[in-house]
N, C-alpha and C positions, 0 to 999 in steps of 0.2 A: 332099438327096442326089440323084444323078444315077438318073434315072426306070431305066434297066438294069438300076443296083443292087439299087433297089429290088423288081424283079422275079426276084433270084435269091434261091432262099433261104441261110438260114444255114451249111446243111452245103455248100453250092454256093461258099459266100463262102469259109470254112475251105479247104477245097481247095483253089481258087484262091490263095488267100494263099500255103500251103504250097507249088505248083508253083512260084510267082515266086519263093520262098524258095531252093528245090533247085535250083532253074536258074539261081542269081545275079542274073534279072531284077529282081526287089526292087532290089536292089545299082546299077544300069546307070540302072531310073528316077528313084530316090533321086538321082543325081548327075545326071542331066539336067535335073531339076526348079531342082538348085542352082545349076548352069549357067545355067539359064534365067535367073533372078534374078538372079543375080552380072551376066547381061551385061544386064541391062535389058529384056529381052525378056517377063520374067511380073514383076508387083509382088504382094506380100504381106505379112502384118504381120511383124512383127518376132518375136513370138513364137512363128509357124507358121515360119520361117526357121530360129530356135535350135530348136525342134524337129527339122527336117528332119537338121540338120546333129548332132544327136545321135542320131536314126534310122539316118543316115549311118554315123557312129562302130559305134554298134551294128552294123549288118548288116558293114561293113568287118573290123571285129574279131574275130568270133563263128564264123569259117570253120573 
């Protein structure tokens, strides 16, 4: 995990999660990540991809 992360705690993580949540930001990175990969620009496996793109679903739908 990225050494940052690492150094916040759990109620710190929580929070943050929920702010990108209420702020759509979740939503905006989620689709730029697919972005990225759809244009060749990030590689990933296959199974982190259908993921993303059911994360995607999820946060898209859930407003």
């Amino acid at each position: 995990m990225n050494l940052a992360l690492d150094q916040i705690s759990h109620d710190d993580q929580k929070l943050l999660v929920d702010i990108l949540l209420k702020q759509q930001y979740a939503l905006e990175l989620v689709s730029s990540e697919i972005n990225d990969i759809e244009s060749g620009e990030k590689a990933i496996c296959q199974d982190d991809y259908n993921r993303l793109l059911a994360l995607y679903d999820l946060l898209r739908f859930s407003k």
